[in-house]
C-alpha positions as CSV (number, residue, x, y, z in Angstrom):
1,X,-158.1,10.6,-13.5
2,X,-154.3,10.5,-13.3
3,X,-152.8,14.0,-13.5
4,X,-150.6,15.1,-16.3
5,X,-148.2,15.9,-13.1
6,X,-148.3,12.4,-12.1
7,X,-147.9,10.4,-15.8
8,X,-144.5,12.7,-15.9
9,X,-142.9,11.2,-12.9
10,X,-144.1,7.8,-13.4
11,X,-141.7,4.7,-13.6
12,X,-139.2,7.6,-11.9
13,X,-136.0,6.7,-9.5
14,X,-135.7,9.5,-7.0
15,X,-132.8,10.0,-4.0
16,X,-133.6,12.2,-1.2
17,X,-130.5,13.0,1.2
18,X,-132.2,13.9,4.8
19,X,-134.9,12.2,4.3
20,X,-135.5,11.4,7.7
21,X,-137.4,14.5,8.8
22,X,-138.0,17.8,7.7
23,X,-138.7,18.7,4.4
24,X,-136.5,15.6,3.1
25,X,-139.8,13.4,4.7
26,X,-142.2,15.3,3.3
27,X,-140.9,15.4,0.3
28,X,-141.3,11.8,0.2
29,X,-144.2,11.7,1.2
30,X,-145.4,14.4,-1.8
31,X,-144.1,12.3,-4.3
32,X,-145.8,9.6,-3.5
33,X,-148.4,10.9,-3.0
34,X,-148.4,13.0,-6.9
35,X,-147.3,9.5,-8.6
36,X,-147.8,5.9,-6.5
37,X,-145.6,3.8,-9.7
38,X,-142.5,5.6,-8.2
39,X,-139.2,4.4,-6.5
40,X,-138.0,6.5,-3.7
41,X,-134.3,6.1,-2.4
42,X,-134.1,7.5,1.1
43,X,-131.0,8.8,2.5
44,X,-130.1,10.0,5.9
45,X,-128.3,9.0,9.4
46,X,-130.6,7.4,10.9
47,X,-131.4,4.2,9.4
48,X,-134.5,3.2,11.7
49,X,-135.9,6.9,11.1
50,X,-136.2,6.2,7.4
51,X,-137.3,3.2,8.1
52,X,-140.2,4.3,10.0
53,X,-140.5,7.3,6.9
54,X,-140.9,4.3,4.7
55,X,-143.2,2.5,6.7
56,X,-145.3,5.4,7.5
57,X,-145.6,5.8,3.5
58,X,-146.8,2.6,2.7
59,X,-149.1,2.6,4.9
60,X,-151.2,6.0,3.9
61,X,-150.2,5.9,0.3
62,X,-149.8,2.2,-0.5
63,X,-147.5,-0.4,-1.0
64,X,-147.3,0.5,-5.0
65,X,-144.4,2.9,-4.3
66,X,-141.0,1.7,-3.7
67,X,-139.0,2.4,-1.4
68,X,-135.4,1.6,-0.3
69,X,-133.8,3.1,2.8
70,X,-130.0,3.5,3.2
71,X,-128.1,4.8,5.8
72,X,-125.6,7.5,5.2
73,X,-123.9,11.0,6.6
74,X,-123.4,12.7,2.7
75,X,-120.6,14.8,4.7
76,X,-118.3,12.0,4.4
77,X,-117.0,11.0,1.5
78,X,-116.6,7.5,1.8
79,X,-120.0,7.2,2.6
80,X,-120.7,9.1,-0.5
81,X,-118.4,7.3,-2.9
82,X,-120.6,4.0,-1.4
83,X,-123.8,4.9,-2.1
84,X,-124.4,4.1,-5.8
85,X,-122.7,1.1,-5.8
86,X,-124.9,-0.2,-2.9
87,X,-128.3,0.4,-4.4
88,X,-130.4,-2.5,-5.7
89,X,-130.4,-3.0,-9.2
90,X,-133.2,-2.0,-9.8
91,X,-132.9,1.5,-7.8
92,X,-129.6,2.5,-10.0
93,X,-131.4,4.0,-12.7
94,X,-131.7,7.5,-10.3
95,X,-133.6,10.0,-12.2
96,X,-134.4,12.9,-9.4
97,X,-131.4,14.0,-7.2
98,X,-133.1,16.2,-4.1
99,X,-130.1,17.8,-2.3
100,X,-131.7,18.2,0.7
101,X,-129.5,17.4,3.6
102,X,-128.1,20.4,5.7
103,X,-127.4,22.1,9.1
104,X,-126.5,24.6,11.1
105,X,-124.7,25.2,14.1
106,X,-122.9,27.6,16.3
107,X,-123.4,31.7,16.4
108,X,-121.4,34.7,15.6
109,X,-117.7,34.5,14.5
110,X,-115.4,34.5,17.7
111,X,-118.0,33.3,19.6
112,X,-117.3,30.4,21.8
113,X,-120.7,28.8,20.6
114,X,-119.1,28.7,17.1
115,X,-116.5,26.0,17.5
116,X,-114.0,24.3,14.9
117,X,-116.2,21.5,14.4
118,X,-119.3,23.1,14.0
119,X,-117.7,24.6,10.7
120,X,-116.4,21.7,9.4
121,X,-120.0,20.0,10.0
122,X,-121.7,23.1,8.1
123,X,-119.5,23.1,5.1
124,X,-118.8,19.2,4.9
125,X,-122.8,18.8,4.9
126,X,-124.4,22.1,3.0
127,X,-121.6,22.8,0.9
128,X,-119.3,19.9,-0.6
129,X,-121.9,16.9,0.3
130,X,-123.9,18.0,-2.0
131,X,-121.2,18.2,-4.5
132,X,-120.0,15.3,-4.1
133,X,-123.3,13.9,-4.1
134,X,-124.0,15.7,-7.2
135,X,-120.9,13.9,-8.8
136,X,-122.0,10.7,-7.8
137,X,-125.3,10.5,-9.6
138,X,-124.3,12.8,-12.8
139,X,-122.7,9.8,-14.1
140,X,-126.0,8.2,-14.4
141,X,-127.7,11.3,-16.1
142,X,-124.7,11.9,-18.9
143,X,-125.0,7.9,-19.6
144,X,-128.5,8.5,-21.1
145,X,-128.7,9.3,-24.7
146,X,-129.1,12.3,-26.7
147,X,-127.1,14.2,-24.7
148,X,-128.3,12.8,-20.8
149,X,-131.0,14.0,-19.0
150,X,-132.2,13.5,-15.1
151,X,-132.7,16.4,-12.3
152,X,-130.8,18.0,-9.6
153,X,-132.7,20.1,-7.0
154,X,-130.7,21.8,-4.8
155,X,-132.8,23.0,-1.2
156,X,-131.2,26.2,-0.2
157,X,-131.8,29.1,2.1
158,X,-132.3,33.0,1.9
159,X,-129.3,32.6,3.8
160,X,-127.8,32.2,0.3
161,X,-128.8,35.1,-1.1
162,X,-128.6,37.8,2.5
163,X,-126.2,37.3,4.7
164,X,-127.5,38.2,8.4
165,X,-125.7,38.6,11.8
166,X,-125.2,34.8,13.7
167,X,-125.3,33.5,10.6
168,X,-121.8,34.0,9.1
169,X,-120.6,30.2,8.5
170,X,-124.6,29.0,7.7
171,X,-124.9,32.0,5.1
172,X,-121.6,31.1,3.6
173,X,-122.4,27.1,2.9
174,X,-125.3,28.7,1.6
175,X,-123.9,31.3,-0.9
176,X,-121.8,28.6,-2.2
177,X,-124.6,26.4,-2.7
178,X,-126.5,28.9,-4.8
179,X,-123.0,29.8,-6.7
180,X,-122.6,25.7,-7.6
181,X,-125.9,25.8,-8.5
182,X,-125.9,28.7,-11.0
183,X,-122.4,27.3,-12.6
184,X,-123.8,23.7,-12.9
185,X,-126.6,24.6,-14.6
186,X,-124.6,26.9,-17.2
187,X,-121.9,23.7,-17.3
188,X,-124.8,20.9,-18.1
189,X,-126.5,23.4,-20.7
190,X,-126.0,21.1,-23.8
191,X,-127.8,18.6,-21.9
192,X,-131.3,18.2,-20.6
193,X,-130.4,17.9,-17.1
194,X,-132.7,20.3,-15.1
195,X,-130.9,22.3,-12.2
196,X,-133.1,23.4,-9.6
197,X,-132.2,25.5,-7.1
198,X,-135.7,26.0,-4.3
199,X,-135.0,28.1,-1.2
200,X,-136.9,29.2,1.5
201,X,-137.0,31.7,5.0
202,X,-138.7,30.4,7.5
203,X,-139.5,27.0,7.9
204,X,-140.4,25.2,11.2
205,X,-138.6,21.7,11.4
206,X,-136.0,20.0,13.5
207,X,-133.6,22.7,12.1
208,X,-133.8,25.3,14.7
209,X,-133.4,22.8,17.3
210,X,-130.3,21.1,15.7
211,X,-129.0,25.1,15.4
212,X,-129.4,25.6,19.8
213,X,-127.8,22.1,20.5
214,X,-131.3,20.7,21.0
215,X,-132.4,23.8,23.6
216,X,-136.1,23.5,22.5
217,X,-136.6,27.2,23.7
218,X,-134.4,28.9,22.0
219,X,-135.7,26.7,19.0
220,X,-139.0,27.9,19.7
221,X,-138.1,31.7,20.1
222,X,-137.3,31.5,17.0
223,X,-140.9,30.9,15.7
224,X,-142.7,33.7,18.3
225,X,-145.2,35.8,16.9
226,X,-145.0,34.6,13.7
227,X,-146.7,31.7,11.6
228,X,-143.6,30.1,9.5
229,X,-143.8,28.0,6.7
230,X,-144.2,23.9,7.0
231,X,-142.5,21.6,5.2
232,X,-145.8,20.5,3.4
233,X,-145.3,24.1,1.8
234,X,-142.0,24.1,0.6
235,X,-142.4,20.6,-0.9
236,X,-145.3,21.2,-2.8
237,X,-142.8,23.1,-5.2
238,X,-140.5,20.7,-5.5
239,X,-142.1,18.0,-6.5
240,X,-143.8,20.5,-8.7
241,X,-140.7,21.7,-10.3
242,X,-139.7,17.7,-10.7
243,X,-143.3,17.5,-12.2
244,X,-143.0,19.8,-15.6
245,X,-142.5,18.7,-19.0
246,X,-139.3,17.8,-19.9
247,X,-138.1,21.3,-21.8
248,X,-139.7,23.6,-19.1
249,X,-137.1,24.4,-16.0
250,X,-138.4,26.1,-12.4
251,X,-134.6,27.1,-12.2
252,X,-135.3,29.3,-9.0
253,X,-137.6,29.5,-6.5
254,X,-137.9,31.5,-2.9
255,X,-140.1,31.0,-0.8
256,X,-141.6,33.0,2.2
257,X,-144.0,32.6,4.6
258,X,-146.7,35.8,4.6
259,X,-145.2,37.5,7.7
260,X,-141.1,37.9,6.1
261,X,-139.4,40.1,3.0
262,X,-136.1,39.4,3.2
263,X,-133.9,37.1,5.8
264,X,-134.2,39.7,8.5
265,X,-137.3,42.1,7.9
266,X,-139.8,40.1,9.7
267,X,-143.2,41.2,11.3
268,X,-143.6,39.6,14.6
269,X,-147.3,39.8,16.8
270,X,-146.8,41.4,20.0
């Protein structure tokens, strides 16, 4: 018997920025998995990643759900102002936006591991790609009659909401990702666009490793003593956020793995 979950977000259009890993694959993966007479749009870097995302898909949930994989970095805006235009007919109709790319990089302020670059990268990706993204698509939601209707989820971090020490550029992107967040849904209120905003702590993905410059130890000190969160976790809420009838909105969510309180009270096994 089909869900109630699942007849919602059939015949749905839904883009996914990082979808190549992380949370951004299994959230693809969730979806459809909840509703197989879905299109997926995946969006990442790494065009062969999504690819093999998209392959991976079809095979363990079928070939029913659509998919159509497009290469992109969402913290340029060219790349940005591209995307809609290149999507197949038939993938234009977007009805889920999952604002799911993001990074960080560097360390404390005036250290040398915190370079020039590094916070260009973090607030070009976390803060106005997803703006800009945001912009792109609304069009297609405010087109829709009786006053337009579709769904942005934003994926944000604790970070948003307590700032911590080595954190000071990451937090930031992420304060002003829960800010946006907050004003867009209070700017779309005569519509029935949902704004979702879901973040979590700790959550083991490529993240950590991307944060050290790819040194997998310091990555993996991160995770010591403690049993984080997979992405399978976090994702479950999404797609159950994108899942509820049309008038009900999961407007916030945070979530923490058993062993965490805040963004630095953690209990760690010795």
């Amino acid at each position: 018997m089909t869900s109630a979950m699942a007849k919602r977000l059939e015949g749905k259009t839904i883009v996914i920025t990082g979808a190549s890993s992380g949370i951004g694959r299994a959230t693809a993966f969730e979806f459809a998995r909840t509703s197989k007479n879905i299109r997926l749009v995946l969006t990442a870097r790494r065009l062969d990643a999504l690819e093999q995302v998209a392959a991976e898909i079809n095979k363990g949930v079928g070939s029913e759900v659509k998919i159509f994989c497009y290469a992109m970095d969402v913290g340029k805006p060219g790349d940005v102002d591209a995307f809609v235009p290149s999507l197949p007919e038939d993938f234009r109709d977007i009805d889920i936006l999952f604002n799911n790319a993001g990074l960080a990089k560097g360390g404390m302020v005036g250290s040398p591991h915190l370079q020039r670059e590094h916070i260009d990268e973090m607030f070009a990706t976390n803060v106005t790609g997803l703006m800009n993204m945001t912009q792109a698509v609304l069009p297609i939601f405010l087109a829709r009659p009786d006053g337009g209707h579709g769904d942005i989820i934003n994926m944000n971090s604790v970070a948003g909401r307590e700032a911590y020490v080595g954190g000071s550029i990451y937090c930031a992107t992420k304060a002003a990702v829960r800010s946006y967040t907050e004003i867009l849904r209070k700017e779309l209120i005569a519509t029935r666009i949902r704004v979702i905003e879901i973040a979590a702590g700790q959550v083991e993905t490529e993240f950590s490793v991307v944060r050290f410059g790819g040194d997998k130890a310091k990555a993996d000190a991160v995770y010591a003593g403690v049993e984080p969160c997979t992405p399978e976790d976090i994702v479950e809420v999404v797609v159950f956020a994108a899942g509820r009838r049309e008038n009900m909105v999961l407007a916030d969510a945070l979530l923490f793995p058993n062993h965490q309180a805040t963004a630095t009270i953690l209990h760690r096994k010795t």
